[in-house]
mmCIF entry with sequence, helices, sheets and N, C-alpha, C, O atoms, coordinates in Angstrom:
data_MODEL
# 
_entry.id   MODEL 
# 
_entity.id                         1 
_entity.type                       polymer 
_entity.pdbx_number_of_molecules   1 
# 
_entity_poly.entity_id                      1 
_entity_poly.type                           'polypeptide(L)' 
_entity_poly.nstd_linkage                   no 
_entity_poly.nstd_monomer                   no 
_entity_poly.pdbx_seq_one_letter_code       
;(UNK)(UNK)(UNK)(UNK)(UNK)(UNK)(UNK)(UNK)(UNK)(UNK)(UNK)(UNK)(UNK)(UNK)(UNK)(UNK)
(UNK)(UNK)(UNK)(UNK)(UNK)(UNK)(UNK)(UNK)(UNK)(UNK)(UNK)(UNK)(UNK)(UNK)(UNK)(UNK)
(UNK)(UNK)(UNK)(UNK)(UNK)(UNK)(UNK)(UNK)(UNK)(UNK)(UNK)(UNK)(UNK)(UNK)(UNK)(UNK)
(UNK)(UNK)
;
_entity_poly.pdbx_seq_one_letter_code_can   XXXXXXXXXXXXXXXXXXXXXXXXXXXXXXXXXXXXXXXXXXXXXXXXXX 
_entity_poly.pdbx_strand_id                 A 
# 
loop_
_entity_poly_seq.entity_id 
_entity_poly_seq.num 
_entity_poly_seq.mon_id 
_entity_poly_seq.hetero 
1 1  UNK n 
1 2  UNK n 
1 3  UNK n 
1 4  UNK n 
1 5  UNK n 
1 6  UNK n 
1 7  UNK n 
1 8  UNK n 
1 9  UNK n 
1 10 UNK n 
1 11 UNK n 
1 12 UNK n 
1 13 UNK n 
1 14 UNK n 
1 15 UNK n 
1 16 UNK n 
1 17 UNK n 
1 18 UNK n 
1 19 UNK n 
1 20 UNK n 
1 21 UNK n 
1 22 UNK n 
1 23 UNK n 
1 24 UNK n 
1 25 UNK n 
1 26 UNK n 
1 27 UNK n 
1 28 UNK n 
1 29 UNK n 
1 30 UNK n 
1 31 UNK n 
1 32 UNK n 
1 33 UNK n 
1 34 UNK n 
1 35 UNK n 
1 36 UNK n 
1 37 UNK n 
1 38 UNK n 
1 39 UNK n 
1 40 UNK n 
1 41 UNK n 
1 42 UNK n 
1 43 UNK n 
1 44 UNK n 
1 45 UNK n 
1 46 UNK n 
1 47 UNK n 
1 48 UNK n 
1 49 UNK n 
1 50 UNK n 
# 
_struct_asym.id          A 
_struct_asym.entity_id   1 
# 
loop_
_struct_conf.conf_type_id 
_struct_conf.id 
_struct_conf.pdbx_PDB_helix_id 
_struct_conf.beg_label_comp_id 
_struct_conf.beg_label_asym_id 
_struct_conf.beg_label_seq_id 
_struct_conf.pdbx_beg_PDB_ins_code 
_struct_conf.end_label_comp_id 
_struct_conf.end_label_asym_id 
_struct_conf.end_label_seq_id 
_struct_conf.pdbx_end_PDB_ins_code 
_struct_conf.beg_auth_comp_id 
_struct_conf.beg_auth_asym_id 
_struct_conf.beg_auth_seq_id 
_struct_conf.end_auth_comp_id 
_struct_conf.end_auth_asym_id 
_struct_conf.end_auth_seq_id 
_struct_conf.pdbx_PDB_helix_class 
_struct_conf.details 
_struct_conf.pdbx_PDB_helix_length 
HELX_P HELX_P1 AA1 UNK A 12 ? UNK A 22 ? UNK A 12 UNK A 22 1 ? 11 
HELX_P HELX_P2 AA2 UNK A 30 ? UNK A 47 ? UNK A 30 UNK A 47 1 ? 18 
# 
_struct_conf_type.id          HELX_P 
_struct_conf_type.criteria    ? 
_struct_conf_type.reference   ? 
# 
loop_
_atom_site.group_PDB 
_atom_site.id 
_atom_site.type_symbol 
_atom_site.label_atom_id 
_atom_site.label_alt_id 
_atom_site.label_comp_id 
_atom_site.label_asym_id 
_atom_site.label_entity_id 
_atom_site.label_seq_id 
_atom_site.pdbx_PDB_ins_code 
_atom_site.Cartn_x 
_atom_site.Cartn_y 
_atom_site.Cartn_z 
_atom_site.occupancy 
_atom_site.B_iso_or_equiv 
_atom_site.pdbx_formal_charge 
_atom_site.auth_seq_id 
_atom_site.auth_comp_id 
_atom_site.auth_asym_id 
_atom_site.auth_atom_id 
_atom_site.pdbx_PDB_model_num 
ATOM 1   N N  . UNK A 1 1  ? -3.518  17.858  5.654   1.00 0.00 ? 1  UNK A N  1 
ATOM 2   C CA . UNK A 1 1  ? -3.807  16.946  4.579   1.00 0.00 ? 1  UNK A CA 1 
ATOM 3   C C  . UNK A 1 1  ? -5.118  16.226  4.875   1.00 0.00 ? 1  UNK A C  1 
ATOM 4   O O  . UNK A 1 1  ? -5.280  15.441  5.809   1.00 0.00 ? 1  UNK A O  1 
ATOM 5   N N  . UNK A 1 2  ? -6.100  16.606  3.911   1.00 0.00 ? 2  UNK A N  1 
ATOM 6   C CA . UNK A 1 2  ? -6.840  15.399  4.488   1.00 0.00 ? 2  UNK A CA 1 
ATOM 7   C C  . UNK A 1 2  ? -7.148  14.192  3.764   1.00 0.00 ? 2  UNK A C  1 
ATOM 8   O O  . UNK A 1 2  ? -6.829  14.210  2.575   1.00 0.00 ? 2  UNK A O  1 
ATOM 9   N N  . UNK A 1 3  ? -7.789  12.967  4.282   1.00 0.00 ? 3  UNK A N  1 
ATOM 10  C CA . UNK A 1 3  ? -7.611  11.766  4.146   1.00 0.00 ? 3  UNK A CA 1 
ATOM 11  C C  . UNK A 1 3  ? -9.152  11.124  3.817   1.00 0.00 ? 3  UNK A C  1 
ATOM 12  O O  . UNK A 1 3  ? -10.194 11.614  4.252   1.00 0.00 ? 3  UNK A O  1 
ATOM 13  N N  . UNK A 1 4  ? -9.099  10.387  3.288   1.00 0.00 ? 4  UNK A N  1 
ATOM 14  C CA . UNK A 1 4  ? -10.053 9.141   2.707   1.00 0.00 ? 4  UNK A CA 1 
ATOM 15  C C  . UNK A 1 4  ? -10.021 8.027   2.758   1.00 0.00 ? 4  UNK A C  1 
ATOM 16  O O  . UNK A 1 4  ? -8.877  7.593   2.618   1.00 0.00 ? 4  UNK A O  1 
ATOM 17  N N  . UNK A 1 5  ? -11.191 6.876   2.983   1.00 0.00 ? 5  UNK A N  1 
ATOM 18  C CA . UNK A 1 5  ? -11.333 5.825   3.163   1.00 0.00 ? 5  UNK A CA 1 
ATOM 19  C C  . UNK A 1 5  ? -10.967 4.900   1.642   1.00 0.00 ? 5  UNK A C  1 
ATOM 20  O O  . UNK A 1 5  ? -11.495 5.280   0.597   1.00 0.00 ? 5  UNK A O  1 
ATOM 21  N N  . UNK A 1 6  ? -10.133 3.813   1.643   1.00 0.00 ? 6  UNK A N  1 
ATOM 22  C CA . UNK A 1 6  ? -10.284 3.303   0.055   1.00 0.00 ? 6  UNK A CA 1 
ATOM 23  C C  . UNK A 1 6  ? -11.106 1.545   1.041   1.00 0.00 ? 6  UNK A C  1 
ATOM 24  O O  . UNK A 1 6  ? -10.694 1.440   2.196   1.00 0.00 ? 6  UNK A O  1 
ATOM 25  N N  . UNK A 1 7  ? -11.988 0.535   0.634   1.00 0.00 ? 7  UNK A N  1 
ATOM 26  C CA . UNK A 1 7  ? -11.976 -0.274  0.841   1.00 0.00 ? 7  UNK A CA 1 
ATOM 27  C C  . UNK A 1 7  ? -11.290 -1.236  -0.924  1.00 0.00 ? 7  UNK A C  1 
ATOM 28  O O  . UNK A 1 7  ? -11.002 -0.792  -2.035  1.00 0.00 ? 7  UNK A O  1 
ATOM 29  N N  . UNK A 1 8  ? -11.285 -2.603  -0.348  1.00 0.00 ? 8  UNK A N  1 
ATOM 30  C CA . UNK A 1 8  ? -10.617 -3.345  -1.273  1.00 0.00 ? 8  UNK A CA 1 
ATOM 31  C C  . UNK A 1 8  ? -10.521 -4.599  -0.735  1.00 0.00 ? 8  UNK A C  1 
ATOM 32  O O  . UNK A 1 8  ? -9.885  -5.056  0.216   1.00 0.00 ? 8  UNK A O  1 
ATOM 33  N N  . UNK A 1 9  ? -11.522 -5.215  -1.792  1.00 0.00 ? 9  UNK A N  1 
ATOM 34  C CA . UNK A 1 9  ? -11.799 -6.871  -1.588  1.00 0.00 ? 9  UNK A CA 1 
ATOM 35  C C  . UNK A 1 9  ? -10.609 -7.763  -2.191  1.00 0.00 ? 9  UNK A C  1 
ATOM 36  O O  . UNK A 1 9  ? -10.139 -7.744  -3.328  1.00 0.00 ? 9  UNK A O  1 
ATOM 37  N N  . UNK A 1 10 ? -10.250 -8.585  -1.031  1.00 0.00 ? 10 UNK A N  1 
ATOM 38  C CA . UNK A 1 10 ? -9.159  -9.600  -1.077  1.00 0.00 ? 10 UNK A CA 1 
ATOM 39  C C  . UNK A 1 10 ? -9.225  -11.206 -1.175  1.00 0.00 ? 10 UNK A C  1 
ATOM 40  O O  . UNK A 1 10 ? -10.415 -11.366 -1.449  1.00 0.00 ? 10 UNK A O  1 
ATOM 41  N N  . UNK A 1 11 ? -8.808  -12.142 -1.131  1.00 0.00 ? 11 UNK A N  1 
ATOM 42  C CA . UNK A 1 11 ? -8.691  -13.351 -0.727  1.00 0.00 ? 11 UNK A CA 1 
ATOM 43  C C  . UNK A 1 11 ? -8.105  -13.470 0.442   1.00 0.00 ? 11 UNK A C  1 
ATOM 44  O O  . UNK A 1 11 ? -6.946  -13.100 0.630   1.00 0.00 ? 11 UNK A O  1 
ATOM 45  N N  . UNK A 1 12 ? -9.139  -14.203 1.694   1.00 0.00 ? 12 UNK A N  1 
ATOM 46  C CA . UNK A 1 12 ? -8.487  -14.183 3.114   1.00 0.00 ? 12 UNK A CA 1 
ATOM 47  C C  . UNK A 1 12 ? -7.037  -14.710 3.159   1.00 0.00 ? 12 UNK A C  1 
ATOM 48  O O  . UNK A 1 12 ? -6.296  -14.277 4.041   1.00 0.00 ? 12 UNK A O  1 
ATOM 49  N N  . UNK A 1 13 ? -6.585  -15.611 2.271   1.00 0.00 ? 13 UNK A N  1 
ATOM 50  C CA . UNK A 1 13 ? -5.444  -16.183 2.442   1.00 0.00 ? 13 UNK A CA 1 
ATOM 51  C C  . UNK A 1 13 ? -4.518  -14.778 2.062   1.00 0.00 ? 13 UNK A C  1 
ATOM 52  O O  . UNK A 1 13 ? -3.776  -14.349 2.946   1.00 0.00 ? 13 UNK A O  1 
ATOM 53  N N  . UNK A 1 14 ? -4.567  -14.133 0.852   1.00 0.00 ? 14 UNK A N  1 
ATOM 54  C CA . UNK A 1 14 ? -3.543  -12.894 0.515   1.00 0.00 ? 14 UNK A CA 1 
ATOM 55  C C  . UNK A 1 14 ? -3.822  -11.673 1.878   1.00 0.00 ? 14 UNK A C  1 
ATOM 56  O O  . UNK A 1 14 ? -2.963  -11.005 2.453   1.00 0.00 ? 14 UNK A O  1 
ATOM 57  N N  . UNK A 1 15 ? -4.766  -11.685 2.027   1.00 0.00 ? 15 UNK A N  1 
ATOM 58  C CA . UNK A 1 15 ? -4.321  -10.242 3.247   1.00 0.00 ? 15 UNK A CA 1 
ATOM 59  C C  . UNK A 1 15 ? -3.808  -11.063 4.622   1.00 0.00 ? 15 UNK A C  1 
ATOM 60  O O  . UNK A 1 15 ? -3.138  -10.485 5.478   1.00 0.00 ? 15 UNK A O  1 
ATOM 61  N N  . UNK A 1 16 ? -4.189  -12.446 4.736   1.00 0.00 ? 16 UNK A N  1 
ATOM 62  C CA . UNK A 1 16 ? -3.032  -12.835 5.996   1.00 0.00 ? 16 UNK A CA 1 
ATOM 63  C C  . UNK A 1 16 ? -1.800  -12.789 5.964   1.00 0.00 ? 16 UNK A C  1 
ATOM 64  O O  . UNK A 1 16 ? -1.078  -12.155 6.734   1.00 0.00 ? 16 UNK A O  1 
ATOM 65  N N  . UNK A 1 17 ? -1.424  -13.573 4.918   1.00 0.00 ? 17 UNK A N  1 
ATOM 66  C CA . UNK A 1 17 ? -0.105  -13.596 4.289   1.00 0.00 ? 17 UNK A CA 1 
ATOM 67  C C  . UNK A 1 17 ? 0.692   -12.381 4.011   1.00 0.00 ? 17 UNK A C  1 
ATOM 68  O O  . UNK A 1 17 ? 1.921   -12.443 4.029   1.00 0.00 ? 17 UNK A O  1 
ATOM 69  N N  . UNK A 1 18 ? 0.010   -11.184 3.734   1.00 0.00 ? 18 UNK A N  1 
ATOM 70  C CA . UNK A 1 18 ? 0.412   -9.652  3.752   1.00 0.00 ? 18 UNK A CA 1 
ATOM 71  C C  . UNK A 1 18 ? 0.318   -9.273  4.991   1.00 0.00 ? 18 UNK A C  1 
ATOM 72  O O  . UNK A 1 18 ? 1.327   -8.706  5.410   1.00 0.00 ? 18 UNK A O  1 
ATOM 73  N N  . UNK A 1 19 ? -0.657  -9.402  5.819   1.00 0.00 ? 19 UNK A N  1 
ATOM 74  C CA . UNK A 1 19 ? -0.495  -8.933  7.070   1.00 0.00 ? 19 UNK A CA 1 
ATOM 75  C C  . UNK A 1 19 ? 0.776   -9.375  7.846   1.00 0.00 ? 19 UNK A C  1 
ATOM 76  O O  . UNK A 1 19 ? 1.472   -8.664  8.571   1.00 0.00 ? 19 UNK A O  1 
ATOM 77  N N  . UNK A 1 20 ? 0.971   -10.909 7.501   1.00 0.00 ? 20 UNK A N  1 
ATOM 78  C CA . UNK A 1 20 ? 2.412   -11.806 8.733   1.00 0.00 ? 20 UNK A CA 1 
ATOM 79  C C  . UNK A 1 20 ? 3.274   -10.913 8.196   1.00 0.00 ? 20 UNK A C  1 
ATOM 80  O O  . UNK A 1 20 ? 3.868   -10.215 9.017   1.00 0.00 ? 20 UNK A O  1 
ATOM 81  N N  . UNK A 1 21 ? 3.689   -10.604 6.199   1.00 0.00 ? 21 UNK A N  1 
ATOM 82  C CA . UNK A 1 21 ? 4.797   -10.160 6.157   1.00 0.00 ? 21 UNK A CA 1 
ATOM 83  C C  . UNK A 1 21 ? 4.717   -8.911  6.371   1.00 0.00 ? 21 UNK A C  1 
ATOM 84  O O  . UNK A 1 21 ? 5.833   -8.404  6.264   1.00 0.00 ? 21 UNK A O  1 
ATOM 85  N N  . UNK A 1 22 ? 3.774   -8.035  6.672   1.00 0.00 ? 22 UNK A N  1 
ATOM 86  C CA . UNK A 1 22 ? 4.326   -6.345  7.005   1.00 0.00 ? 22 UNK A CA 1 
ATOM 87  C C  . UNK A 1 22 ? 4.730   -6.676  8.088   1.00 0.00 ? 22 UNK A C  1 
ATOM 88  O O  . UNK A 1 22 ? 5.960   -6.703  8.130   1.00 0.00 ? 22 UNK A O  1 
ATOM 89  N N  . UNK A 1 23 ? 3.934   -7.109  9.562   1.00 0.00 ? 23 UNK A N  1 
ATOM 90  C CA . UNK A 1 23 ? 4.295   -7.434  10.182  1.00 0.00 ? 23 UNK A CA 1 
ATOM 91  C C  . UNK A 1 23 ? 5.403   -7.782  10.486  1.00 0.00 ? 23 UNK A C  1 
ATOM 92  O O  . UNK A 1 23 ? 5.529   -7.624  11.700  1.00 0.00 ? 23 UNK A O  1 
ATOM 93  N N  . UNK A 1 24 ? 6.530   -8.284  9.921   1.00 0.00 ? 24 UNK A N  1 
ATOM 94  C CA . UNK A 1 24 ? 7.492   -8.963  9.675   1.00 0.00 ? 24 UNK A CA 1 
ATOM 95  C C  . UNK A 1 24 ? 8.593   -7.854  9.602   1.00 0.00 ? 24 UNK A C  1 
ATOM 96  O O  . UNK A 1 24 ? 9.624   -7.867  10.276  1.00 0.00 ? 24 UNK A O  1 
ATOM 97  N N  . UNK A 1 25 ? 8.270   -6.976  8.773   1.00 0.00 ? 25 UNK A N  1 
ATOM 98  C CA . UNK A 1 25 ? 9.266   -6.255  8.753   1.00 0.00 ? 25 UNK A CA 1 
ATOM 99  C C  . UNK A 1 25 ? 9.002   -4.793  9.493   1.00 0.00 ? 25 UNK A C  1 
ATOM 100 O O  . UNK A 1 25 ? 9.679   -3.781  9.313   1.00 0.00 ? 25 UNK A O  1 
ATOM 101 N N  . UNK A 1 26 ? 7.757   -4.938  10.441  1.00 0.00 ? 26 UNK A N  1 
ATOM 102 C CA . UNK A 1 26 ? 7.632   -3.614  11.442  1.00 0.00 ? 26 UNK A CA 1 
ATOM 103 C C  . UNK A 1 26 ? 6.216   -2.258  11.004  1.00 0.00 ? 26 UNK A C  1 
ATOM 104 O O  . UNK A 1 26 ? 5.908   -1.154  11.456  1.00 0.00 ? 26 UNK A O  1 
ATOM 105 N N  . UNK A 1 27 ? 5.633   -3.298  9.743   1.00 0.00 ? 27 UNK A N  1 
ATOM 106 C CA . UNK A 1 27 ? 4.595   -2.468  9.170   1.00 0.00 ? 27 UNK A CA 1 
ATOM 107 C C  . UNK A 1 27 ? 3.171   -2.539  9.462   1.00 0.00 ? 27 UNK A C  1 
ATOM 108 O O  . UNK A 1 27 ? 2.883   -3.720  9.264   1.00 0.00 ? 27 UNK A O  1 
ATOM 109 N N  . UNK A 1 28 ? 2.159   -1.933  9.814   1.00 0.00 ? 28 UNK A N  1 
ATOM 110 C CA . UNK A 1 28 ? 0.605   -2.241  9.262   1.00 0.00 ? 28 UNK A CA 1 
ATOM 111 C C  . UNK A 1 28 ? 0.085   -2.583  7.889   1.00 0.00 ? 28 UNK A C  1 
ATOM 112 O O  . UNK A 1 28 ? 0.881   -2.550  6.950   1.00 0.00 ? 28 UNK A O  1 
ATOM 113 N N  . UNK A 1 29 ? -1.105  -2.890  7.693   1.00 0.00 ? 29 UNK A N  1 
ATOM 114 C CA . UNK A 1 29 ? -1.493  -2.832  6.776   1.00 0.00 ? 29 UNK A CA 1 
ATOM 115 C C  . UNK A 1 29 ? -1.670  -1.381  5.735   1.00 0.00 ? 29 UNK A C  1 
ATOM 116 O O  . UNK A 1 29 ? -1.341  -0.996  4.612   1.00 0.00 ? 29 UNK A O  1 
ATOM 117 N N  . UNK A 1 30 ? -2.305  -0.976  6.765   1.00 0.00 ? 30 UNK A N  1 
ATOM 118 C CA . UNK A 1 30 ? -2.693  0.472   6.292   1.00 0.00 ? 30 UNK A CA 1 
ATOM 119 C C  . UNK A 1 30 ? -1.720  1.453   5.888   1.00 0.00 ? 30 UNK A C  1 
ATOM 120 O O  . UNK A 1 30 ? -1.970  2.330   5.062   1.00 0.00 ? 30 UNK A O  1 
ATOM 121 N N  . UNK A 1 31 ? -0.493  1.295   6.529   1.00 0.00 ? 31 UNK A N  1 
ATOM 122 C CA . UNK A 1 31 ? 0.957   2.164   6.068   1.00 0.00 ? 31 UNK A CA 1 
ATOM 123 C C  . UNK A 1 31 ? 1.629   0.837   4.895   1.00 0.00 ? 31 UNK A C  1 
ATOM 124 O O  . UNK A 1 31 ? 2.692   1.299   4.480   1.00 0.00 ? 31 UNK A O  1 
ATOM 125 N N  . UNK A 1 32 ? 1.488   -0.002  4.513   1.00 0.00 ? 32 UNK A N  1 
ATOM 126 C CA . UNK A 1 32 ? 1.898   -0.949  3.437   1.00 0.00 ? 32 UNK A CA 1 
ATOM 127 C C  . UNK A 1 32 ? 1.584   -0.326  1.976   1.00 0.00 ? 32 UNK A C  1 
ATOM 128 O O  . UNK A 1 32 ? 2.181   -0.088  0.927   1.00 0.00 ? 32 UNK A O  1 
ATOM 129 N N  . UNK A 1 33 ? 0.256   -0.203  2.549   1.00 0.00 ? 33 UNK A N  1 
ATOM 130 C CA . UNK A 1 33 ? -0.800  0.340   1.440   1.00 0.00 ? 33 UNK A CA 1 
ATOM 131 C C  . UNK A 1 33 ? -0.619  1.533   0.511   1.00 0.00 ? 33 UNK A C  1 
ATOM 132 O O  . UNK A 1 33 ? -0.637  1.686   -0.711  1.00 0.00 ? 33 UNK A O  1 
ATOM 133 N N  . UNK A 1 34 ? -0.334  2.776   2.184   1.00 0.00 ? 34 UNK A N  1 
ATOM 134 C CA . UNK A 1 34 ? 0.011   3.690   1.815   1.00 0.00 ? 34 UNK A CA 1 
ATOM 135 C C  . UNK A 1 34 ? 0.930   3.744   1.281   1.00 0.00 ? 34 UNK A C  1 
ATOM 136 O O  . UNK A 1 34 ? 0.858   4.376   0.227   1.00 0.00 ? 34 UNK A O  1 
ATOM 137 N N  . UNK A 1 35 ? 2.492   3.066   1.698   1.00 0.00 ? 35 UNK A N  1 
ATOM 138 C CA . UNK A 1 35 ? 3.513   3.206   0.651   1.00 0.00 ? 35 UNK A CA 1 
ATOM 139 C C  . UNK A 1 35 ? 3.612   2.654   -0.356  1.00 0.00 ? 35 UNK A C  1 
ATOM 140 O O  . UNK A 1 35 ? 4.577   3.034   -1.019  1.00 0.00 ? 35 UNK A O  1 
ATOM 141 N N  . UNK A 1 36 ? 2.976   1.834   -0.822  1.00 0.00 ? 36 UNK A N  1 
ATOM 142 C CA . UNK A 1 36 ? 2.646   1.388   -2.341  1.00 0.00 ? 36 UNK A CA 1 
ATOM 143 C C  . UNK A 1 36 ? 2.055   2.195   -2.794  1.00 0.00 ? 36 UNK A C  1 
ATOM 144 O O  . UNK A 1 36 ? 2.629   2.487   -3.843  1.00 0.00 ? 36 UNK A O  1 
ATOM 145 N N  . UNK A 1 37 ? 0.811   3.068   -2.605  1.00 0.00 ? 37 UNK A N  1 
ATOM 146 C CA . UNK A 1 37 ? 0.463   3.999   -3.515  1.00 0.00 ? 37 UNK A CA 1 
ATOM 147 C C  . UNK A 1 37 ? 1.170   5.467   -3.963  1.00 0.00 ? 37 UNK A C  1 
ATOM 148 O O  . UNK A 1 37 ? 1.063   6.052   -5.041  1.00 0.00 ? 37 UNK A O  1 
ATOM 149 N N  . UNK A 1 38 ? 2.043   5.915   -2.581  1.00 0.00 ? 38 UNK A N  1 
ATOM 150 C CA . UNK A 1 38 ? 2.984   6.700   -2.559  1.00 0.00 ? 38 UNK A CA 1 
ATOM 151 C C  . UNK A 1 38 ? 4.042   6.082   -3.693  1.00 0.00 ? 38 UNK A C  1 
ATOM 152 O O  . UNK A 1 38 ? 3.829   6.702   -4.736  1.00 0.00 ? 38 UNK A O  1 
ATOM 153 N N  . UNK A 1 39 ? 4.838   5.342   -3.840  1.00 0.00 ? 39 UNK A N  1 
ATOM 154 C CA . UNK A 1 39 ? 5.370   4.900   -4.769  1.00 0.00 ? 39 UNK A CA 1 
ATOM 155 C C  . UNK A 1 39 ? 5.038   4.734   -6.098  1.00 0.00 ? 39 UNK A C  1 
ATOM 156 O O  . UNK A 1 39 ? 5.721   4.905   -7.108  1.00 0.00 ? 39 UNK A O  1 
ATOM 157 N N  . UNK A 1 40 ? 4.008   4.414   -5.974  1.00 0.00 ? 40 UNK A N  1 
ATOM 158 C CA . UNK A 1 40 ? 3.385   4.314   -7.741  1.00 0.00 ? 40 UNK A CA 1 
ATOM 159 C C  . UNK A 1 40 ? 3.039   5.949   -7.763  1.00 0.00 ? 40 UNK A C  1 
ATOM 160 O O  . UNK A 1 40 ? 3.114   6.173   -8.971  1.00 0.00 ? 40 UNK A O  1 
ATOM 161 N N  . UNK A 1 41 ? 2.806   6.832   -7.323  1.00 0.00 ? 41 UNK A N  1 
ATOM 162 C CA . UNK A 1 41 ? 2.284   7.968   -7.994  1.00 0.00 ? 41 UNK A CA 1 
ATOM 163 C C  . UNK A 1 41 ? 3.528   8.740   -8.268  1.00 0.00 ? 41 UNK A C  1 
ATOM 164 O O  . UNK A 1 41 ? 3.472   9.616   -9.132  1.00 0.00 ? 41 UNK A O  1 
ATOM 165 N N  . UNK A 1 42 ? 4.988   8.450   -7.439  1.00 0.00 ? 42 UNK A N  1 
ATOM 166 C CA . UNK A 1 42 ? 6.013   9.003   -7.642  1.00 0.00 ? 42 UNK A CA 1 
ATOM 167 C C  . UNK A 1 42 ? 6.560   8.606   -8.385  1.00 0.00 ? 42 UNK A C  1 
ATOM 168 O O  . UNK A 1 42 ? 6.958   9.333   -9.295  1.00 0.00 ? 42 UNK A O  1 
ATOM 169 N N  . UNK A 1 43 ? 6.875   7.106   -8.355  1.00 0.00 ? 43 UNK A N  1 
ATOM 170 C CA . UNK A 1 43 ? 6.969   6.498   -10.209 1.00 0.00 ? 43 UNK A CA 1 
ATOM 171 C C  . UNK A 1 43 ? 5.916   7.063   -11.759 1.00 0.00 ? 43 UNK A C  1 
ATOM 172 O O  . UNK A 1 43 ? 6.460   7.509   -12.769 1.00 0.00 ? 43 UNK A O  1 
ATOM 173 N N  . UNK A 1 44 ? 4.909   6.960   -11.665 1.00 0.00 ? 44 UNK A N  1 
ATOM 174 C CA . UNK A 1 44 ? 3.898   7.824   -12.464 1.00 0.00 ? 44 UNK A CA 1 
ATOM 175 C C  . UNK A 1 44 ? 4.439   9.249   -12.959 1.00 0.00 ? 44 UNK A C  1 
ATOM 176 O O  . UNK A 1 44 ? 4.550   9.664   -14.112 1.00 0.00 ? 44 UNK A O  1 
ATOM 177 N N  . UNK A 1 45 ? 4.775   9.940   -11.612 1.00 0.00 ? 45 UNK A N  1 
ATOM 178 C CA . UNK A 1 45 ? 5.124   11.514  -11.944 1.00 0.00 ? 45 UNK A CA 1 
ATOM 179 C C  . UNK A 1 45 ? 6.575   11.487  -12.887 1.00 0.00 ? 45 UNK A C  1 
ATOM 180 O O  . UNK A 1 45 ? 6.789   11.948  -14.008 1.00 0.00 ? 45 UNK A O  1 
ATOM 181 N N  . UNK A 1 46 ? 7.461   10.751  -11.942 1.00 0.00 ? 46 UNK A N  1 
ATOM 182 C CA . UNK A 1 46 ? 8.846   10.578  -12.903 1.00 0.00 ? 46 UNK A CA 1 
ATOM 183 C C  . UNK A 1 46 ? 8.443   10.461  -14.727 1.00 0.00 ? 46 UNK A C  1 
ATOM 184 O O  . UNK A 1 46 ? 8.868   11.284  -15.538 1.00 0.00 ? 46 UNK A O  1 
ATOM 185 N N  . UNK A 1 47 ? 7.639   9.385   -15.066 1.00 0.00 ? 47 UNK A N  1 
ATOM 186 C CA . UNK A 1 47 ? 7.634   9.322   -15.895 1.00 0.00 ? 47 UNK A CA 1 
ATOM 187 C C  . UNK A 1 47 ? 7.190   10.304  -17.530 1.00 0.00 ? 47 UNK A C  1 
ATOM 188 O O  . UNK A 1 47 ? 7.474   10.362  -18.726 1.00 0.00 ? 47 UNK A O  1 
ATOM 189 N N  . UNK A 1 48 ? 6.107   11.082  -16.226 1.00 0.00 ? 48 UNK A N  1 
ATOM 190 C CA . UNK A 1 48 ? 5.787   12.295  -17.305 1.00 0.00 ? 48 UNK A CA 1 
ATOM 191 C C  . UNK A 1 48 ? 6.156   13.176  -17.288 1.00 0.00 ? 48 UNK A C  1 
ATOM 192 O O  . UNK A 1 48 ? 5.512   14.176  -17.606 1.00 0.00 ? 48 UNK A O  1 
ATOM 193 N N  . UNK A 1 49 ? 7.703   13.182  -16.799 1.00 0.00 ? 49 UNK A N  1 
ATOM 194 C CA . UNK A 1 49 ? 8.611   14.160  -16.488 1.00 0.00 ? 49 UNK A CA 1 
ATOM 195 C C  . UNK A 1 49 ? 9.697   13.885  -17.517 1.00 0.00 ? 49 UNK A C  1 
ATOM 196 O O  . UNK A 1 49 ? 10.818  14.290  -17.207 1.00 0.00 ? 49 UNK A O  1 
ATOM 197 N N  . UNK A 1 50 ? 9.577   13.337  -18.553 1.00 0.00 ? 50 UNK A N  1 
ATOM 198 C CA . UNK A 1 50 ? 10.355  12.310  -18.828 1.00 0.00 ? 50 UNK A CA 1 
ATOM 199 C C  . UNK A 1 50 ? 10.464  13.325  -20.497 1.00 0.00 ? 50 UNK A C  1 
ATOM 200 O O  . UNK A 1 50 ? 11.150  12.908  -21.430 1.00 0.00 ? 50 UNK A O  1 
# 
């Protein structure tokens, strides 16, 4: 598989606050990310399956 860079401008306060809670529950940022976009494209597909 190969892979790509996405950047994405934040408010320092929201990516700390995202960082404590992945953190929190055993995550990075970068795999957070990834499973949010994994999710929305599998939600997406469902739908035009529809």
């Amino acid at each position: 598989m190969q892979t790509t860079n996405i950047q994405v401008r934040v408010e320092s306060s929201l990516k700390s606050d995202a960082e404590q809670l992945f953190s929190d529950i055993g995550l990075d940022m970068p795999t957070a990310i990834r499973l949010f976009l994994e999710s929305v494209h599998q939600y997406i597909e469902r739908l035009h399956k529809i």
